[in-house]
SETORLUM-84257 format. One record per residue (C-alpha): x, y, z; residue in one letter. Coordinates in steps of 0.02 Angstrom, whole numbers, plus 50000, padded with zeros to 5 digits. Example, Ala and Ser with C-alpha at 12.3 -4.5 7.8 and 13.67 -1.06 7.14 Angstrom:
// residues 2
506154977550390a 506844994750357s 
END
This chain:
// residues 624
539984868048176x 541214856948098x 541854852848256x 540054846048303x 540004837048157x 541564828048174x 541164821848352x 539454816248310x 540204805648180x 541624800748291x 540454794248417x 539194785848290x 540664774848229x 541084772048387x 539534763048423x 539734755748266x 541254746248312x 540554743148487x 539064734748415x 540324725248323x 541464717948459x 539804713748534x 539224704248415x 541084697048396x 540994692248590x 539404683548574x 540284672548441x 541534670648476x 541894669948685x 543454679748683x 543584687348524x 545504701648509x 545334717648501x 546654725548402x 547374732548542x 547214736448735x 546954754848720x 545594753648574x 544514739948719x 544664751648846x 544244766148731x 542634757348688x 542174753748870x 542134771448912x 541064776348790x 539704764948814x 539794769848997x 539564786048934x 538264783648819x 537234774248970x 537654786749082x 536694799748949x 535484789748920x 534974788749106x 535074805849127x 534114809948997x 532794796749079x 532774806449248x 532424823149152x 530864813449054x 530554808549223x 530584824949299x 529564834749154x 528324823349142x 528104825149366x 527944845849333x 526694843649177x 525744831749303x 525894841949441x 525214857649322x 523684845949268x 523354844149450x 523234860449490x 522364866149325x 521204850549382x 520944857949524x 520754877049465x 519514869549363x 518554857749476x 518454869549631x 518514885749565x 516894894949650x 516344896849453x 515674884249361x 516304879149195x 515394869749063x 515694864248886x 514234861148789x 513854850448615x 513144858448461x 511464852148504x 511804859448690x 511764845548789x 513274845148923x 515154836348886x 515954842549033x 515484852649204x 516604855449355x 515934855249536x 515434872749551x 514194871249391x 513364854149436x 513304863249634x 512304877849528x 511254863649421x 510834854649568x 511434836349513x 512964826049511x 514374828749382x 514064810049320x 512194813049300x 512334830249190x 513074823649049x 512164822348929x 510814834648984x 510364850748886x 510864866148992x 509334873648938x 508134862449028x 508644869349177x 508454887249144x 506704897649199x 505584900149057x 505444919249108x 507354917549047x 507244906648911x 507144914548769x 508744926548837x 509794907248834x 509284901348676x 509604918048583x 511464916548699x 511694900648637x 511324902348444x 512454916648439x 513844906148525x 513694892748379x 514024904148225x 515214915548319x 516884914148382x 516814929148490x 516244929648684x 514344931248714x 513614936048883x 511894934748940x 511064933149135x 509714917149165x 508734911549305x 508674893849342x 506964885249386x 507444871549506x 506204860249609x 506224863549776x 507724876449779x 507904892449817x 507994907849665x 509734906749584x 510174920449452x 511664915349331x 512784927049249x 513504916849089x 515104921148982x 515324909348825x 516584908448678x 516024897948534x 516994882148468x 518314883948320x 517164884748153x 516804865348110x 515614851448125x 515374844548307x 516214859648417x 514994866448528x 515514879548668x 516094884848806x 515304893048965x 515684899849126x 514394901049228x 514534913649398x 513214915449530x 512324932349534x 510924929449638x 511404942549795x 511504954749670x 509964951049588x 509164950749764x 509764967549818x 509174975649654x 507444967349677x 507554974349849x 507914991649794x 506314990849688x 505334978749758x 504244983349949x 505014970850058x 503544966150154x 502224960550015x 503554959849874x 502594971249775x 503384983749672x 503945001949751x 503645019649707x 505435018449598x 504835002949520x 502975009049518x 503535025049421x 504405017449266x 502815004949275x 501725021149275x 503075029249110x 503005015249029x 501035010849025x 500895029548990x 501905026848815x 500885010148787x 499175019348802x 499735032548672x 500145020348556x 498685011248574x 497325025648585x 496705015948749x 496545023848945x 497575019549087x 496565021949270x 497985024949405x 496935020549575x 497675023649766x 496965013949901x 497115017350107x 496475006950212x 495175013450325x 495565012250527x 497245000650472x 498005006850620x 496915001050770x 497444981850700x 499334985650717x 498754994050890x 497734981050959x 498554965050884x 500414972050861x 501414975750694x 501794957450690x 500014952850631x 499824968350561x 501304964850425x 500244948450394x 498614957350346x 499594969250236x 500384954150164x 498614946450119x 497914962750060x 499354961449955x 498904946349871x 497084949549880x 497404966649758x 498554954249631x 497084941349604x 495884957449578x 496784964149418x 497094956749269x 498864950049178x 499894964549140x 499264976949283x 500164982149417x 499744983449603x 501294993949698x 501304995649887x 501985015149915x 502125012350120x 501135008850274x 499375005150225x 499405013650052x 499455005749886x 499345012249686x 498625001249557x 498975005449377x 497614996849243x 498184996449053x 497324995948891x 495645001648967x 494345006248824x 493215015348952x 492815019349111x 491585006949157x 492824993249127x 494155000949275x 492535002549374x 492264984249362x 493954981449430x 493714992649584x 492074984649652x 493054967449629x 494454976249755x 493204984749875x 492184966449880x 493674958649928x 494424969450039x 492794965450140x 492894947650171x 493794945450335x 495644945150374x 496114932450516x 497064939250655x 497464927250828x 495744916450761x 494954932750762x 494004941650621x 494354957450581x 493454968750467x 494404980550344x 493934990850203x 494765001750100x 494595019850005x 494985022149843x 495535039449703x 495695035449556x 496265046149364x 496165041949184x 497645043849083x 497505052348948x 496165063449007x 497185069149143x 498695074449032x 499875077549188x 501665069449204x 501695052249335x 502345063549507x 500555074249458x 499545059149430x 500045052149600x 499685068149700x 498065067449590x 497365051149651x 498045052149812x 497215068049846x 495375059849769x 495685045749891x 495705056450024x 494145065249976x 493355047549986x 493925046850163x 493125060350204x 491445055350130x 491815042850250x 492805028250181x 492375011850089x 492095020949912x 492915028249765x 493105044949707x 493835050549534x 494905066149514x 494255082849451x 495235097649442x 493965106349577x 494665092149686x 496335096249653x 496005115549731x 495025105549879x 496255094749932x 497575107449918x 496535120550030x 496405101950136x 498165100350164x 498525119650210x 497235118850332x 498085104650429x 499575114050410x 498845129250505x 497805117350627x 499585110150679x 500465125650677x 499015131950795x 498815119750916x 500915121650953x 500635140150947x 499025139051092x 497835145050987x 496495134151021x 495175136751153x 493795126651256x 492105136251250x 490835127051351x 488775128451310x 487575123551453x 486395107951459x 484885109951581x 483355100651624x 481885111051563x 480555103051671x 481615107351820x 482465123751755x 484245118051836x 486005116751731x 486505098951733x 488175102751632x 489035108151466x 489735102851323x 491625107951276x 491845113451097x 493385117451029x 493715136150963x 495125144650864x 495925159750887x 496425162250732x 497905175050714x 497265182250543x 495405174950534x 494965180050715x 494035167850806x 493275151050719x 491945138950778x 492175122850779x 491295121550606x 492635129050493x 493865116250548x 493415100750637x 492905089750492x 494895091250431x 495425085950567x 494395070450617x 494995066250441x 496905068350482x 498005060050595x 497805077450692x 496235068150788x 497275060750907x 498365073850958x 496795088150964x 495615074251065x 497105070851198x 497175092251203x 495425092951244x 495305079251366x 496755084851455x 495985104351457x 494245099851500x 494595091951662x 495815103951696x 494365118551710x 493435106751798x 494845104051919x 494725126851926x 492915124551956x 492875111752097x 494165122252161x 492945136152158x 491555126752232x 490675123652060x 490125105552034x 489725104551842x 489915087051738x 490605089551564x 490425081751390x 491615080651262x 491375075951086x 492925064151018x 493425057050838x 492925040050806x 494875038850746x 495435044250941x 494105035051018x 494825018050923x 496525022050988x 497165005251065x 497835014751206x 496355026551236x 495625017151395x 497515017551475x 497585036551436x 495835039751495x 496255031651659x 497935042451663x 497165057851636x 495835054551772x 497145050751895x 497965068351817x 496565078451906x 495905066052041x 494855081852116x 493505078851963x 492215063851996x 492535050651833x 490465052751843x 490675070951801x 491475067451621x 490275061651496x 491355056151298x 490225058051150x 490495049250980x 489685052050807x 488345040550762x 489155037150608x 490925035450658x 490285018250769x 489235007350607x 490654997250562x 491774996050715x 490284987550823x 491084976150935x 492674986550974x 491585000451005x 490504992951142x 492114986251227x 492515002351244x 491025009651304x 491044997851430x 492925001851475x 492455020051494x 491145015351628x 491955004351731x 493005020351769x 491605029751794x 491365038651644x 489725042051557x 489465037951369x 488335045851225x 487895044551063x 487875063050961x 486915066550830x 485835051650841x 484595047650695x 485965051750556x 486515035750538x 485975018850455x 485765006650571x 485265013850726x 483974999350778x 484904986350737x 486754992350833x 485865002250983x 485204987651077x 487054982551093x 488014997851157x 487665001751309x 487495019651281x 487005032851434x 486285045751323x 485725049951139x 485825064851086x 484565069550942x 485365080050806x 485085096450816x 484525097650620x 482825087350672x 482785096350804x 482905114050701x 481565109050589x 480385099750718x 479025114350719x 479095117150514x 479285098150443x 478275083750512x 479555070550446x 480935079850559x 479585080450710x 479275062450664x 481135058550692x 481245065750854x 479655058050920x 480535040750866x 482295045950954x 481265048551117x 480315032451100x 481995024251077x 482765030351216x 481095025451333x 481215007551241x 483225005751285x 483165014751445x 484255027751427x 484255047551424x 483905060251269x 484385075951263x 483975088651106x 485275099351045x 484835115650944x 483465120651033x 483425138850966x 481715144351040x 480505144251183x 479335134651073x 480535122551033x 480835118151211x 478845117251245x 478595105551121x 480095095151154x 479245094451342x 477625087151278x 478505073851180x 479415066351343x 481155076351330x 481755085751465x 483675089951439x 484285103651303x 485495112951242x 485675125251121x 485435145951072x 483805146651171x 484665142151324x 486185150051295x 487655150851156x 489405142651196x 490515152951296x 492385155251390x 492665146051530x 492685163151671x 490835165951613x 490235149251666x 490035150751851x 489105169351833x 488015163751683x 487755143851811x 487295156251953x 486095168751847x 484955157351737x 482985152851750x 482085143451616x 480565150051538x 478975151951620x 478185141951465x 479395127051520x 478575125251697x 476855124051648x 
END
């Protein structure tokens, strides 16, 4: 230490002295030095001193090159770091922003400053900043919140922001980074979100459905949970494609959100199904109101290729609280009421009742068994003769479909057949029967027995955009049977709102030969008005007018009218259920001529038809 000392002050007299000869020199030119050794001395150590003093220059140099080099690349860090970074005044308006933050803001660095952050955030998310933003100001510690940003013309950005306040003291603000979230945000909205319409899902739909429970028991008020299916959806995606049929769903979609009110929700559950949930009812009339609004709508018509297209919709619907069940029970509840709405036939409502709930269960184990049956072979085609009374000859039969039931023994077509024009068993039972029909008629022909054939279809098979392709492949199948010698029947009812698709049909079904008929004609609402545009081969008057004709002069009434109707449209009639002699006298006298039913002869297996063909002679009464 004393060492240091003594050569510190060794070299500060040093200079001293130096400074002295200097200043000697400049006075005097050549000034002497006391001696030769003491000059030479003193040279040395000013060379020495210089020499330090450069070197201690090039280190400056050098640190102050690294501490610019290490602004750089903080500079750097900071301007192209993929998150943005902010700092923000007390009253939030923007000091600095790197690139990454005016890139999420949508605006140049220059032209930020000076904005408030929070005029660009959504005002969904607004209230989630400010709260972020006051806590930032009074607190040190790091705050967290996620935004959405509402920016014209761009796309949805979601924000994840981490701030630390300023040190305590007027004028600091904050700091924030800012990192984008939006692919996350998208794939959780896709996880509960349909992503077709955009509607919520069953996950979503469910804590919805929990949550509007809760609110209803707070408030002493209802909640109506409806399901809606669309009635014959699927012949649009069939006809058009699933292109255009994605784009009706898509407007049904929106149609459903302008029918409810702020705060309800309308959920799409798959396909053509949908759940809407309707809060803080006070009674039932009020979710009624809502329901018309949705089947009015669902009525106007969806655009498809410049094409109208006519859609309607059924509907089951609960109250909550008065059904007490949990949400996976209310769901089953309404879907199983909706379903009972199809089967009144569509474009209605029905509301749950426990009765209902034993229905719809029975429902679905029957199309269990009807499935399990029909892989199993346990359906069979019993055929009941058609003649022509006036003439007393058989001019064909009618399949109907029989089960063989393994515990129930056998069942007519009565016990089962309405479940399954219903069900989206229609299609696979009507291809069954097609395909068996003309195969006994191939046996038959093969036998030398010439009898044509009628076979009663589902409206939902008929509709099939395929069926005319699978007609035709099924004729060329069995190419011994005349197309003249099958005859297709459809419901009455199953044709009033499908009236232009249906008579394309019709007319595709002839041009392969194949005769058409109406069944159980005078059953449905708008017979006059549809008839004179399907062109129709044969109606077939409904055996329940027929039944009564001798007994009730308003059923006798409507078979005199079916007859006239047929003379007036030039096509044939034919009674079915004609269970006496009497019946068929009097069915004579009013103009008819073809029947079928128990007075004739009562459906029966195919091996009896040629024997039965062979034996039979109408009624002496019938050929007066």
């Amino acid at each position: 230490m004393k060492k240091d000392q003594s050569l510190s002050w060794n070299k500060a007299g040093l200079r001293r002295r130096a400074e002295t000869v200097i200043k000697q020199r400049m006075l005097h030119r050549n000034p002497p030095l006391s001696n030769v050794s003491e000059a030479l001395w003193l040279i040395h150590e000013l060379q020495v001193h210089q020499l330090e003093l450069e070197l201690r220059n090039q280190v400056l140099q050098e640190t102050r090159q690294q501490l610019e080099q290490r602004l750089k690349r903080y500079t750097d860090l900071y301007d192209f770091a993929p998150v943005g970074y902010a700092t923000l005044a007390r009253d939030g308006t923007i000091r600095e922003i790197n690139l990454a933050g005016a890139t999420f803001l949508g605006l140049e660095r220059t032209r930020l400053i000076g904005r408030r952050l929070a005029s660009f955030i959504s005002t969904d998310t607004s209230p989630i900043f400010n709260a972020f933003f006051d806590k930032m100001l009074v607190n040190v510690t790091k705050e967290s919140c996620e935004v959405a940003l509402a920016l014209d013309g761009a796309p949805p950005c979601h924000l994840q922001l981490e701030g630390i306040g300023g040190t305590s003291g007027k004028g600091n603000g904050c700091r924030i980074a800012m990192v984008d979230i939006s692919a996350r945000k998208h794939m959780e909205h896709l996880a509960y979100h349909d992503a077709l319409t955009l509607l919520p899902n069953r996950f979503l739909l469910v804590d919805r459905l929990q949550q509007a429970m809760a609110q209803v028991q707070r408030d002493n008020k209802r909640l109506a949970i409806c399901c809606l299916d669309l009635d014959n959806f699927k012949p649009i995606n069939d006809t058009y494609g699933h292109k255009w049929g994605d784009q009706v769903l898509i407007e049904v979609a929106q149609r459903l959100k302008e029918c409810v009110r702020t705060g309800d929700t309308v959920a799409r559950l798959g396909g053509d199904e949908f759940i809407l949930l309707l809060g803080e009812l006070t009674g039932i009339e009020e979710c009624e109101q809502v329901i018309v609004r949705v089947l009015t709508a669902l009525q106007a018509p969806f655009i498809v290729i410049d094409q109208p297209v006519q859609l309607k919709a059924s509907l089951g619907i609960t109250l909550y609280p008065d059904d007490n069940a949990d949400p996976d029970t209310l769901l089953r509840h309404v879907d199983q009421a909706m379903y009972a709405a199809k089967q009144a036939g569509g474009h209605r409502y029905r509301w749950f009742d426990t009765g209902l709930d034993h229905r719809a269960r029975d429902y679905r184990a029957l199309l269990q068994e009807i499935r399990s049956g029909l892989e199993s072979k346990e359906f069979r085609l019993y055929y009941q003769p058609k003649v022509d009374m006036r003439r007393g000859v058989v001019t064909g039969a009618e399949a109907l479909i029989y089960w063989q039931h393994p515990q129930k023994g056998l069942l007519s077509p009565a016990r089962f057949i309405s479940a399954i024009d219903t069900s989206e068993l229609a299609c696979a039972v009507g291809q069954w029967v097609l395909n068996e029909a003309l195969r006994q008629m191939t046996v038959w022909v093969a036998h030398g027995l010439h009898l044509p054939v009628s076979i009663n279809l589902s409206g939902h098979y008929f509709l099939q955009a395929d069926f005319i392709t699978q007609l035709r492949t099924l004729l060329a199948n069995y190419p011994t049977v005349p197309p003249d010698d099958l005859e297709l029947e459809i419901l009455e009812t199953a044709i009033l709102e499908n009236m232009t698709e249906v008579s394309s049909l019709i007319t595709g079904c002839q041009e392969l030969g194949v005769s058409f008929a109406l069944d159980d004609f005078g059953t449905g609402y708008s017979s006059l008005t549809y008839l004179k545009h399907l062109p129709v081969n044969l109606l077939k008057i409904d055996q329940s007018f027929v039944r009564d004709m001798l007994a009730d002069a308003d059923a006798l009434a409507i078979v005199k009218g079916v007859i006239g109707l047929s003379a007036a449209f030039r096509c044939k009639v034919i009674a079915e259920g004609v269970e006496t002699v009497e019946h068929g006298r009097q069915l004579l006298g009013l103009g008819c001529e073809f029947a079928q039913g128990y007075a004739i002869a009562r459906p029966m297996l195919p091996e009896h038809i040629p024997g039965w063909v062979s034996g039979w002679a109408s009624p002496d009464e019938w050929a007066a």
